[in-house]
Jmol script that loads the backbone (N, CA, C; Angstrom):
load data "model"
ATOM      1  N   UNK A   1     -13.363  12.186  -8.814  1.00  0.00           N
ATOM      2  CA  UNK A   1     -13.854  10.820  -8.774  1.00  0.00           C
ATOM      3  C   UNK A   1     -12.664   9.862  -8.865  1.00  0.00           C
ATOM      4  N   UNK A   2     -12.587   8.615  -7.931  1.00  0.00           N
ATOM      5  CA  UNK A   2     -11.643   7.628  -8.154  1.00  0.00           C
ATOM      6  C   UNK A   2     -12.474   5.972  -9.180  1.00  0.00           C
ATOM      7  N   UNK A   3     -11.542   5.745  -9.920  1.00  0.00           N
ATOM      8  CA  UNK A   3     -12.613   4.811 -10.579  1.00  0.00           C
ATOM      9  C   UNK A   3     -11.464   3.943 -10.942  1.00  0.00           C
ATOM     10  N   UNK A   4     -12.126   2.323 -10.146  1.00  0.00           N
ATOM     11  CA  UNK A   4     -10.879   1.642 -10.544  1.00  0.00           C
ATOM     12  C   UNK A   4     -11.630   0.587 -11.715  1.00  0.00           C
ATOM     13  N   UNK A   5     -10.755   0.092 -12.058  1.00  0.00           N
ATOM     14  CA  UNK A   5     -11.292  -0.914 -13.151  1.00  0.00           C
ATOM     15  C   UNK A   5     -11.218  -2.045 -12.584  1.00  0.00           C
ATOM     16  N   UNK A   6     -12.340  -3.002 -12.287  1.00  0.00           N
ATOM     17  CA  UNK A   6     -12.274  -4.507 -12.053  1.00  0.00           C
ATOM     18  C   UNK A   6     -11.554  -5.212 -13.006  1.00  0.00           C
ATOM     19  N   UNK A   7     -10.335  -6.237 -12.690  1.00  0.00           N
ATOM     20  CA  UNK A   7      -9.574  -7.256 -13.093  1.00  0.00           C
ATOM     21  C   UNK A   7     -10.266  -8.982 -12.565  1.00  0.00           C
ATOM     22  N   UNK A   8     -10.685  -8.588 -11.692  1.00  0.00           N
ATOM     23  CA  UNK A   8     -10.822 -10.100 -11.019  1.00  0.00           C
ATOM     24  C   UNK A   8     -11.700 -10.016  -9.897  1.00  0.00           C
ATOM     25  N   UNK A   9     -13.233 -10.727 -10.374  1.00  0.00           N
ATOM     26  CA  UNK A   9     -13.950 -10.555  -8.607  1.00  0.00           C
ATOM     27  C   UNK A   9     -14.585 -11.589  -8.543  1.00  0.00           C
ATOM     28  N   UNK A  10     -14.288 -12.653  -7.579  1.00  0.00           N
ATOM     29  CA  UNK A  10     -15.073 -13.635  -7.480  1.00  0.00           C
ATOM     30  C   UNK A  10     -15.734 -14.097  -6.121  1.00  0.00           C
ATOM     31  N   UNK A  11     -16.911 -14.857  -6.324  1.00  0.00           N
ATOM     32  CA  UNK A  11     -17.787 -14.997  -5.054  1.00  0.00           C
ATOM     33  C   UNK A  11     -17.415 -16.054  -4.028  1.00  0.00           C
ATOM     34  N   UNK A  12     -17.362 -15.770  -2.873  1.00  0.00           N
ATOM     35  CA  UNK A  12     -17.268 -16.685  -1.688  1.00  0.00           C
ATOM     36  C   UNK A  12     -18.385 -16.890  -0.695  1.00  0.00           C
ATOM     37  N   UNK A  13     -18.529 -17.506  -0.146  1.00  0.00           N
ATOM     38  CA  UNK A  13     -19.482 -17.898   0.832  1.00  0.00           C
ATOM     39  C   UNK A  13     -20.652 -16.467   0.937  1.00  0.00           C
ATOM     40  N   UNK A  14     -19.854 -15.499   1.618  1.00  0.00           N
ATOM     41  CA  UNK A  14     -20.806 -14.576   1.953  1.00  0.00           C
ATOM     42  C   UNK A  14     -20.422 -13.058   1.358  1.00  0.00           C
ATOM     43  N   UNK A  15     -19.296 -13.142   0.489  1.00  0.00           N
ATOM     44  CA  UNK A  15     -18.322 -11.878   0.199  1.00  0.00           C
ATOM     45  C   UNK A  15     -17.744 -12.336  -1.178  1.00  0.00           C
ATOM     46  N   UNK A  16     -17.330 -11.108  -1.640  1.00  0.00           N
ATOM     47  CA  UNK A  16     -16.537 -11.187  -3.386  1.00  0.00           C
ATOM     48  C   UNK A  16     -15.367 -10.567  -2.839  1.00  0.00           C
ATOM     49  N   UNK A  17     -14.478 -10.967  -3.134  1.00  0.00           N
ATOM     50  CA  UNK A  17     -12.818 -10.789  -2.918  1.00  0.00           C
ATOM     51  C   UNK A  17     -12.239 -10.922  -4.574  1.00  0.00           C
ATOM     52  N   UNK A  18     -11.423 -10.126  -5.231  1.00  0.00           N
ATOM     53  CA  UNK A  18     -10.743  -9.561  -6.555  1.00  0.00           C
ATOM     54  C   UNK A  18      -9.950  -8.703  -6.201  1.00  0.00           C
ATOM     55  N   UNK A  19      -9.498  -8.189  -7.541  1.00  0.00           N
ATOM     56  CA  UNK A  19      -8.568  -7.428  -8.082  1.00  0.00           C
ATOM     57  C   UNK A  19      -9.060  -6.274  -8.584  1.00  0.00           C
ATOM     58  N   UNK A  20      -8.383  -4.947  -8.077  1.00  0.00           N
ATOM     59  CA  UNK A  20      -9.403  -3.956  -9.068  1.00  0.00           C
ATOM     60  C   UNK A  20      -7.640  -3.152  -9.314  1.00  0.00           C
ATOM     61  N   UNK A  21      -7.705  -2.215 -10.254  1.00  0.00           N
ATOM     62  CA  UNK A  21      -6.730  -1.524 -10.784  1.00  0.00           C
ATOM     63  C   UNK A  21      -7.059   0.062 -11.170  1.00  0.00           C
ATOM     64  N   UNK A  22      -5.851   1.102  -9.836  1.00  0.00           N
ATOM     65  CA  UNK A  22      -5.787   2.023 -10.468  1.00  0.00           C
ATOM     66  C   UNK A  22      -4.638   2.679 -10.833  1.00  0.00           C
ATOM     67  N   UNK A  23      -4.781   3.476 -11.732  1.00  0.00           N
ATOM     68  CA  UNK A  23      -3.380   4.366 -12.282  1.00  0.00           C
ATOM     69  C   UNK A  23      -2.102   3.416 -12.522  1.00  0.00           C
ATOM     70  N   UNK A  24      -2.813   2.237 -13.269  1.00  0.00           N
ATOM     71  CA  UNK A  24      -1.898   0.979 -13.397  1.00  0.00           C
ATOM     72  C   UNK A  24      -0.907   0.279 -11.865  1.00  0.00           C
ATOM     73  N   UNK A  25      -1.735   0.717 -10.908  1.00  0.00           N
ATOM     74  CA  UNK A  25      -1.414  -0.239  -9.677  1.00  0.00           C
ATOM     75  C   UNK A  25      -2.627  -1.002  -9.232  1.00  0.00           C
ATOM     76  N   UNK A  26      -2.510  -2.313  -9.098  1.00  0.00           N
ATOM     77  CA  UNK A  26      -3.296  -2.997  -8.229  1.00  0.00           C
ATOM     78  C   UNK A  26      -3.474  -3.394  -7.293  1.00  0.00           C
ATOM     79  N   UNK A  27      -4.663  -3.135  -6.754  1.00  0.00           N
ATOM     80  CA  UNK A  27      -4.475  -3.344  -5.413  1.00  0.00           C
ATOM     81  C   UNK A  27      -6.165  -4.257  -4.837  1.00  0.00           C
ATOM     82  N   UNK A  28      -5.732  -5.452  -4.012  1.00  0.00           N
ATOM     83  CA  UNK A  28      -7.091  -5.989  -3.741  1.00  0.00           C
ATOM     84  C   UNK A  28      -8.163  -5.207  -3.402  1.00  0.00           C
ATOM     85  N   UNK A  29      -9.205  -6.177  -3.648  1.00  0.00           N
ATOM     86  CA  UNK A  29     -10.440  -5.941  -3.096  1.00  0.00           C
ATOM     87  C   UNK A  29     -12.091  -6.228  -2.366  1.00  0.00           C
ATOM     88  N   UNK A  30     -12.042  -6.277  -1.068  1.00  0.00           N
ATOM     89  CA  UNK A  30     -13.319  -7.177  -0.785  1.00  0.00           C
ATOM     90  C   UNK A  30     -14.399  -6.270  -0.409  1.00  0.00           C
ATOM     91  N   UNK A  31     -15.494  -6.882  -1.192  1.00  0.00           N
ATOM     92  CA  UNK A  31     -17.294  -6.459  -0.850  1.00  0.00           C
ATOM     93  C   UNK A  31     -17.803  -7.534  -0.081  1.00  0.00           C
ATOM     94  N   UNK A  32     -18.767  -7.035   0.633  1.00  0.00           N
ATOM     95  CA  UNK A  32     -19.409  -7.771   2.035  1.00  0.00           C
ATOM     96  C   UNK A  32     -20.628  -7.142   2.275  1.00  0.00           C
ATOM     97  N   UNK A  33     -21.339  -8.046   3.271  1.00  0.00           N
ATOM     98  CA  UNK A  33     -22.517  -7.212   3.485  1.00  0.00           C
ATOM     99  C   UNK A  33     -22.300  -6.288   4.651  1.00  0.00           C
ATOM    100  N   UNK A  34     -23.153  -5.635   5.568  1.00  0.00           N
ATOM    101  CA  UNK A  34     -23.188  -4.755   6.547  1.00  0.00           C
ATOM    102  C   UNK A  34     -23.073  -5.485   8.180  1.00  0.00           C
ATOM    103  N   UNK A  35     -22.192  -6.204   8.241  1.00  0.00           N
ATOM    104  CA  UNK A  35     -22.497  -7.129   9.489  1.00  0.00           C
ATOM    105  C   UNK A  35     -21.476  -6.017  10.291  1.00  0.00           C
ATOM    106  N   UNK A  36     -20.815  -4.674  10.056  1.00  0.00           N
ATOM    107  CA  UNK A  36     -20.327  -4.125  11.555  1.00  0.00           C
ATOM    108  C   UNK A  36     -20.508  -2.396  10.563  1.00  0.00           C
ATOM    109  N   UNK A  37     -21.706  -2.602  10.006  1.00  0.00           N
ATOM    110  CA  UNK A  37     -22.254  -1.627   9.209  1.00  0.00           C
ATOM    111  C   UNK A  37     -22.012  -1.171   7.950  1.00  0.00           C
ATOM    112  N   UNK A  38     -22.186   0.038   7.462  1.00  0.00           N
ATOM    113  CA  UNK A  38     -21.707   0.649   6.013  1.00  0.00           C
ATOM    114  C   UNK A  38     -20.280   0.674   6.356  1.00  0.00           C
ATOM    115  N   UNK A  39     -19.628   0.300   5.540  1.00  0.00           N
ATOM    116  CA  UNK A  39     -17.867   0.701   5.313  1.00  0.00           C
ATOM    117  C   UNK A  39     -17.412   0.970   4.169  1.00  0.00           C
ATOM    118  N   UNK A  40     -16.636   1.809   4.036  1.00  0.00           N
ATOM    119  CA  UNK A  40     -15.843   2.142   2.752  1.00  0.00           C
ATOM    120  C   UNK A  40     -14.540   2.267   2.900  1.00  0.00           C
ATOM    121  N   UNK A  41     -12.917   1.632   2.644  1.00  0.00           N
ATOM    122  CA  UNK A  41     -12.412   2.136   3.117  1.00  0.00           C
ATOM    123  C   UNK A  41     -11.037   2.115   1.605  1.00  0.00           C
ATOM    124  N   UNK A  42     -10.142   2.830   1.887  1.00  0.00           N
ATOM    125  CA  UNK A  42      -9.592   2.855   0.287  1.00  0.00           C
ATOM    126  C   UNK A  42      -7.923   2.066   0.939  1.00  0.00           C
ATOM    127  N   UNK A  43      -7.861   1.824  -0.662  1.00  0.00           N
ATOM    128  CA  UNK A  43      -6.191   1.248   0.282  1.00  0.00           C
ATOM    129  C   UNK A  43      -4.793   2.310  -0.429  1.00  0.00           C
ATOM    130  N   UNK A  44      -4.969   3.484  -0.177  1.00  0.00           N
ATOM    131  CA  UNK A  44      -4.145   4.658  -0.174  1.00  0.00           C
ATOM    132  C   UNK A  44      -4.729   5.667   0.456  1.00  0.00           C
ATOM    133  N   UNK A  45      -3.787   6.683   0.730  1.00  0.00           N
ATOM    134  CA  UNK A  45      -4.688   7.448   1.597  1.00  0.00           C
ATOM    135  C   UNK A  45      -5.136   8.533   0.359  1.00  0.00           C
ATOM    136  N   UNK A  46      -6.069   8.950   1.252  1.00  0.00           N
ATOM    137  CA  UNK A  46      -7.099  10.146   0.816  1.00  0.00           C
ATOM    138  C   UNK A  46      -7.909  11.168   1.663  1.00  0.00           C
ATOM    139  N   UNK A  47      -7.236  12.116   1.062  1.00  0.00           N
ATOM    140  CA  UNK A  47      -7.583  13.582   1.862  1.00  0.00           C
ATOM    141  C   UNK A  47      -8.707  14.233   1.359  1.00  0.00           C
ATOM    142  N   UNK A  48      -9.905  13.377   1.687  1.00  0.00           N
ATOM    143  CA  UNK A  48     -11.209  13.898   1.525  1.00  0.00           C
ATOM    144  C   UNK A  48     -11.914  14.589   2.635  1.00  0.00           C
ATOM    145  N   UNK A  49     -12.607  15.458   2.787  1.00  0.00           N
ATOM    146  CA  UNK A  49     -13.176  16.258   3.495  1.00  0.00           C
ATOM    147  C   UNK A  49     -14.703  15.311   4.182  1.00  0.00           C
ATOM    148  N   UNK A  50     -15.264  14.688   2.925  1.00  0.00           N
ATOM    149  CA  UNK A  50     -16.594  14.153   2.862  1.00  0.00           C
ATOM    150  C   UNK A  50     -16.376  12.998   4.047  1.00  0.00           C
ATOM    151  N   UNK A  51     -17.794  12.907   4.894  1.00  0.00           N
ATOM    152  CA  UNK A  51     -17.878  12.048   5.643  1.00  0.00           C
ATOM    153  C   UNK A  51     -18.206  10.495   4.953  1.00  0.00           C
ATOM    154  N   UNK A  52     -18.959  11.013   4.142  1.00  0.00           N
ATOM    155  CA  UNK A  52     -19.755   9.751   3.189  1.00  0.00           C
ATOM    156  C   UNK A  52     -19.738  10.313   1.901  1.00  0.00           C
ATOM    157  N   UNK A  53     -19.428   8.862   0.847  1.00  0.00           N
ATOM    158  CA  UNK A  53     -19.522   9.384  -0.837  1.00  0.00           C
ATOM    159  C   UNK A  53     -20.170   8.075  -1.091  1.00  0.00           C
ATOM    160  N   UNK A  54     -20.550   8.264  -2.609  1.00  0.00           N
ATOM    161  CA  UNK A  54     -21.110   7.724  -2.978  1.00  0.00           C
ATOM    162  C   UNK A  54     -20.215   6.280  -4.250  1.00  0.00           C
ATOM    163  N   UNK A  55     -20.552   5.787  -3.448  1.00  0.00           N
ATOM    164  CA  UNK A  55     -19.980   3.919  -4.610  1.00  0.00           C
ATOM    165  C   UNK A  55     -20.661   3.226  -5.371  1.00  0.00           C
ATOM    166  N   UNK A  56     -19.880   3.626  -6.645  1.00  0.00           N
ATOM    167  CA  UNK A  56     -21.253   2.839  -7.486  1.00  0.00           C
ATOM    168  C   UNK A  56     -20.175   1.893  -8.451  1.00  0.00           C
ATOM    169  N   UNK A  57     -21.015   0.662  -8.894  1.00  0.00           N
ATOM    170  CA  UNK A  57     -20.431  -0.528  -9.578  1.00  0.00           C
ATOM    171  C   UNK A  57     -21.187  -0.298 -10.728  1.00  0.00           C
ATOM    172  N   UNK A  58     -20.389  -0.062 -11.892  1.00  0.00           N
ATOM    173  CA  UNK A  58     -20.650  -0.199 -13.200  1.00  0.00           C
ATOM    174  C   UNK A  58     -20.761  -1.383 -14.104  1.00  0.00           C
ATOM    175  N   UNK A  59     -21.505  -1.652 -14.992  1.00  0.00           N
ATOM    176  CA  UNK A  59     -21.075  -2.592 -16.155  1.00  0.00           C
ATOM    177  C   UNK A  59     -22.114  -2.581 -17.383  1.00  0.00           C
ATOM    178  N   UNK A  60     -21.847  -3.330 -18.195  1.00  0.00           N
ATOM    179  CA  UNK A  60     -22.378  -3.297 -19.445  1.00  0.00           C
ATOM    180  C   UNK A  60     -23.378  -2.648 -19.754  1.00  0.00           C
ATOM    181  N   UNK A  61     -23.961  -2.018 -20.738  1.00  0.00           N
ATOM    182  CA  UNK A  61     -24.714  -1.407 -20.895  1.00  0.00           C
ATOM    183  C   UNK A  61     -25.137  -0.424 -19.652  1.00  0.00           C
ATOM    184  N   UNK A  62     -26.398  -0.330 -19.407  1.00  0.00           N
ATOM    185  CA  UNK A  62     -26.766   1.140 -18.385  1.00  0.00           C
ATOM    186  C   UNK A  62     -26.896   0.044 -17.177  1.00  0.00           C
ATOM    187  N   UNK A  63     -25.933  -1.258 -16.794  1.00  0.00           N
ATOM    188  CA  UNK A  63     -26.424  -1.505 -15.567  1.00  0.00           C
ATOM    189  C   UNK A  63     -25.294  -0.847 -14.345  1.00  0.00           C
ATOM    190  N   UNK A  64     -25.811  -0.815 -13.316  1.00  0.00           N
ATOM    191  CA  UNK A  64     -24.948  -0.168 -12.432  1.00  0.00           C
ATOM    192  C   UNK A  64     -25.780  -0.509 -10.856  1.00  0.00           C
ATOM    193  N   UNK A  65     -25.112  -0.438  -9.497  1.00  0.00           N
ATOM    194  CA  UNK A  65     -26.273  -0.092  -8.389  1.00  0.00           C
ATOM    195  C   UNK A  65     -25.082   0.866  -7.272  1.00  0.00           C
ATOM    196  N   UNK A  66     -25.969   1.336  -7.003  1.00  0.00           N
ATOM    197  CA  UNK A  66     -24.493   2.430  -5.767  1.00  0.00           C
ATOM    198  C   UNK A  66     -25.126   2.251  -4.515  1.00  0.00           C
ATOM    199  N   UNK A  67     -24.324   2.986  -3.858  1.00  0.00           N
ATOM    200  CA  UNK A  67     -24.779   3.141  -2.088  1.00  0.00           C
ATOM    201  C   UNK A  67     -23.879   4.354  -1.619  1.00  0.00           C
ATOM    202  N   UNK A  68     -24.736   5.098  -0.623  1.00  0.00           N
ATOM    203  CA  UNK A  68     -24.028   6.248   0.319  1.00  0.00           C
ATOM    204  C   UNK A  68     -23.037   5.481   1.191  1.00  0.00           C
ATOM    205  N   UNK A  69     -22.021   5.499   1.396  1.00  0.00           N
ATOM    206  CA  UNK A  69     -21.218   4.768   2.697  1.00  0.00           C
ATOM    207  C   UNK A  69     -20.601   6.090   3.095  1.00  0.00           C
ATOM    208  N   UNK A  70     -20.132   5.642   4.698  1.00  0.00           N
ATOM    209  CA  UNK A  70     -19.310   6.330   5.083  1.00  0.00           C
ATOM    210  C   UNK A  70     -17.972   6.574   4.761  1.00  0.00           C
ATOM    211  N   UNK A  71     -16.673   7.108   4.885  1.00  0.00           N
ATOM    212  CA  UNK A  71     -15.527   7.104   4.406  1.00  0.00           C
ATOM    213  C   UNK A  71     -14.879   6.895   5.747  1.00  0.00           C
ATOM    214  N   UNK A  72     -14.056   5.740   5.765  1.00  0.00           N
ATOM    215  CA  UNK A  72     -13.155   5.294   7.264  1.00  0.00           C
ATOM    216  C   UNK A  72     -11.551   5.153   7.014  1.00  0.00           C
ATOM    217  N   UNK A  73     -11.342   5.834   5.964  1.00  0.00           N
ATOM    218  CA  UNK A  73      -9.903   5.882   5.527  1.00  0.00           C
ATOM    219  C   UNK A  73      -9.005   5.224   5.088  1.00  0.00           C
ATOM    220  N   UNK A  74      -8.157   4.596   5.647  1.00  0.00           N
ATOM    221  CA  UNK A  74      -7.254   3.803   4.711  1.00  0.00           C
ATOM    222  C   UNK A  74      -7.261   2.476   5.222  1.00  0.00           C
ATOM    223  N   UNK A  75      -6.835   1.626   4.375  1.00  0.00           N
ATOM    224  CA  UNK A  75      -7.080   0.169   4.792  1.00  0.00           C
ATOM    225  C   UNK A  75      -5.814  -0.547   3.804  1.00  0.00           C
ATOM    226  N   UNK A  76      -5.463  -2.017   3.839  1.00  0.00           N
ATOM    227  CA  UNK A  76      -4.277  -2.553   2.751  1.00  0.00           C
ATOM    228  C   UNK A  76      -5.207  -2.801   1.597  1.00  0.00           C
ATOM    229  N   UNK A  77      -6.918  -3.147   1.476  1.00  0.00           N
ATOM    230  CA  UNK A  77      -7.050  -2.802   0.337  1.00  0.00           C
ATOM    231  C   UNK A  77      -8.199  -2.056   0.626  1.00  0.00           C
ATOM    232  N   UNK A  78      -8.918  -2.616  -0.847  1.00  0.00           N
ATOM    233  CA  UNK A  78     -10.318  -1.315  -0.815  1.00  0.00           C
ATOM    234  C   UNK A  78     -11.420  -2.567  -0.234  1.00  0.00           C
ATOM    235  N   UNK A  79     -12.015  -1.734   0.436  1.00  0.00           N
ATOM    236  CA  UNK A  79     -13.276  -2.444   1.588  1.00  0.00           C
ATOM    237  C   UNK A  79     -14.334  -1.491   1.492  1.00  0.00           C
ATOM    238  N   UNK A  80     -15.253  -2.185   0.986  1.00  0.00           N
ATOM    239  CA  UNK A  80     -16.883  -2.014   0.782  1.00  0.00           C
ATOM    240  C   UNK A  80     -17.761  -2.841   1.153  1.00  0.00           C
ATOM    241  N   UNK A  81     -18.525  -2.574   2.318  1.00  0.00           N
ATOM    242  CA  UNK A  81     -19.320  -3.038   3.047  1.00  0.00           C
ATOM    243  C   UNK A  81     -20.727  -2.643   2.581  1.00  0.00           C
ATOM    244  N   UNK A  82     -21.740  -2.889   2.211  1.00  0.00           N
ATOM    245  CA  UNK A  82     -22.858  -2.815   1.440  1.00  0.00           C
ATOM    246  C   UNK A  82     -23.724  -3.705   1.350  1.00  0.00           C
ATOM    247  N   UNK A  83     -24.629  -4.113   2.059  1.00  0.00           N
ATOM    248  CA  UNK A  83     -25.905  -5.159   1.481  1.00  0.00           C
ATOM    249  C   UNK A  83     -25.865  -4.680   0.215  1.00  0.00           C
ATOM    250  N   UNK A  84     -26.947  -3.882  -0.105  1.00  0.00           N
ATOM    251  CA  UNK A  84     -27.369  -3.210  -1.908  1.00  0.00           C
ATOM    252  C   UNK A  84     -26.145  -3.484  -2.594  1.00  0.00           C
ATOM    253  N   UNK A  85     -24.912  -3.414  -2.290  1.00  0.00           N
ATOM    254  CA  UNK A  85     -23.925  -4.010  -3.551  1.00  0.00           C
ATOM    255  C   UNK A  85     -23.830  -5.032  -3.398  1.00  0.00           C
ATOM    256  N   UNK A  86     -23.963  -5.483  -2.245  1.00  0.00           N
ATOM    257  CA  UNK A  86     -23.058  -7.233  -2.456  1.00  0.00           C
ATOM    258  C   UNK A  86     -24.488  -7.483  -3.115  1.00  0.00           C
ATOM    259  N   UNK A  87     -25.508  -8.023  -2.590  1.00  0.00           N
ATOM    260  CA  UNK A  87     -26.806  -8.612  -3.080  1.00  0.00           C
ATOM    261  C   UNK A  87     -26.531  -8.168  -4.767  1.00  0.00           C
ATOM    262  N   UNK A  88     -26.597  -7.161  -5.154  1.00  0.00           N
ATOM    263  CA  UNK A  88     -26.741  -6.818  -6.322  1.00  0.00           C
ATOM    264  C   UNK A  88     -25.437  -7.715  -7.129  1.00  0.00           C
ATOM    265  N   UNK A  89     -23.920  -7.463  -6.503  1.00  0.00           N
ATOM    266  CA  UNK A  89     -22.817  -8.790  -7.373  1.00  0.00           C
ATOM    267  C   UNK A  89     -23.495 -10.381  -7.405  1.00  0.00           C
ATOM    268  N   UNK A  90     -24.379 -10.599  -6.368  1.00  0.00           N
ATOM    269  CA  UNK A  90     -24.397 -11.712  -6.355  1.00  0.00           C
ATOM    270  C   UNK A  90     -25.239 -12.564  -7.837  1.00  0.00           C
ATOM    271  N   UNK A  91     -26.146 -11.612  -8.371  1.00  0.00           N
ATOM    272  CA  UNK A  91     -26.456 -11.650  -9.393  1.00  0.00           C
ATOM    273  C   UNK A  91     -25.829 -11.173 -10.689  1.00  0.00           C
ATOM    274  N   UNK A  92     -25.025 -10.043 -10.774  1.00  0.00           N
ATOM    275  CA  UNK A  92     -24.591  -9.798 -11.527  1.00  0.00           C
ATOM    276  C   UNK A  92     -22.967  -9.816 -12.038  1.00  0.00           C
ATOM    277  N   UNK A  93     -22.345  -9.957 -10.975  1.00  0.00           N
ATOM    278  CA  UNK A  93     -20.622  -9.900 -10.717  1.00  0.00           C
ATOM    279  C   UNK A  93     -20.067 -10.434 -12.137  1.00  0.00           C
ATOM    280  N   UNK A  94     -20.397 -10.862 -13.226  1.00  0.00           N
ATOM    281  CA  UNK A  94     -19.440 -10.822 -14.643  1.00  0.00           C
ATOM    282  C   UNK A  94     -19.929  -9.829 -15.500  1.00  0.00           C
ATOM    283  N   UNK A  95     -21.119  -9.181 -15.242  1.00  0.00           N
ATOM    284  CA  UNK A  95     -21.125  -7.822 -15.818  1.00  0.00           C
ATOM    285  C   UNK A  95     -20.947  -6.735 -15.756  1.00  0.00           C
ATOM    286  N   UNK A  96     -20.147  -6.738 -14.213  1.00  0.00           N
ATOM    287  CA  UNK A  96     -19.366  -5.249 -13.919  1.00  0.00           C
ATOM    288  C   UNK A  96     -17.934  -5.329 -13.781  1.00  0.00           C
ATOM    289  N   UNK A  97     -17.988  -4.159 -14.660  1.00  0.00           N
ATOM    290  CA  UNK A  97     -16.229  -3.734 -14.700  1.00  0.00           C
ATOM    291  C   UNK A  97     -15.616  -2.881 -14.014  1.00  0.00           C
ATOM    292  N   UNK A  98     -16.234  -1.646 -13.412  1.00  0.00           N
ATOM    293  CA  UNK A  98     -16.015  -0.220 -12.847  1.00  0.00           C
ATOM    294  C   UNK A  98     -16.417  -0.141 -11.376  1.00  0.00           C
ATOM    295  N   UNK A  99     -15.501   0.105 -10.641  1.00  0.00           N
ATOM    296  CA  UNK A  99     -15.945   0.824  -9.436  1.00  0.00           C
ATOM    297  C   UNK A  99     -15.518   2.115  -9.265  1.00  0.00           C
ATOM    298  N   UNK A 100     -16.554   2.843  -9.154  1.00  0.00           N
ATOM    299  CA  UNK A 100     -16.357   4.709  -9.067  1.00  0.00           C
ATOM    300  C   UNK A 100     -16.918   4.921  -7.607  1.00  0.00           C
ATOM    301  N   UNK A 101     -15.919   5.773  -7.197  1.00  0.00           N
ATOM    302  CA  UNK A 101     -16.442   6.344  -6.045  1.00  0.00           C
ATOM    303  C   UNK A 101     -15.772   7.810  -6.028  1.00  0.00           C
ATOM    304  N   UNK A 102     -17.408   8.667  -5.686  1.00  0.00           N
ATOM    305  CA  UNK A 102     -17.494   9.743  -5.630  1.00  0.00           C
ATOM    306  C   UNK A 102     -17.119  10.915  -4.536  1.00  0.00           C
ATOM    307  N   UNK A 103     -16.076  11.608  -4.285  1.00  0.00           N
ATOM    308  CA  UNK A 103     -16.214  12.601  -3.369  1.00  0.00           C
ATOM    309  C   UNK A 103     -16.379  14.075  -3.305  1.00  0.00           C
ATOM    310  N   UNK A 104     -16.868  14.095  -4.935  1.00  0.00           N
ATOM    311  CA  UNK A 104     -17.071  15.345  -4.649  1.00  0.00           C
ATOM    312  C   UNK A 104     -18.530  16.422  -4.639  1.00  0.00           C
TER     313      UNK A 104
END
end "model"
wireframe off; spacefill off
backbone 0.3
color backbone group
């Protein structure tokens, strides 16, 4: 599992653009809805086998919401394309801290 810790995510027009942090590097990050479909894409590479894993946004207490996306490889940052997440930050985005995404 890769799991970065949210530093900074804030809302724009139609998308949340932040900061997330792993293994004490940071590296941006934008969520969006599905306007050129599901996307997932990481900003290092990764030698995953899986076509699609699973992304889920954590925070306080037991809240959380995920989605199946596809995996499209590397990108300069991390890109998550998701109705079900963005809709879901749009209400909740100061109570999540965690983004985990699953490949195995």
């Amino acid at each position: 599992m890769i799991s970065f810790k949210i530093n900074k995510l804030d809302i724009f027009q139609s998308y949340f653009f932040g900061k997330v942090e792993f293994r004490d590097d940071e590296y941006k990050v934008n969520i969006q809805n599905q306007k050129r479909g599901k996307v997932l894409k990481l900003p290092f590479a990764h030698s995953s086998k899986k076509e699609k894993m699973i992304v889920r946004i954590t925070g306080q207490g037991d809240l959380f919401v995920e989605d199946y996306l596809p995996f499209l490889g590397e990108s300069e940052w991390l890109e998550i394309d998701s109705d079900e997440i963005t809709y879901f930050l749009a209400d909740h985005q100061d109570r999540l801290d965690t983004i985990e995404i699953m490949d195995e």
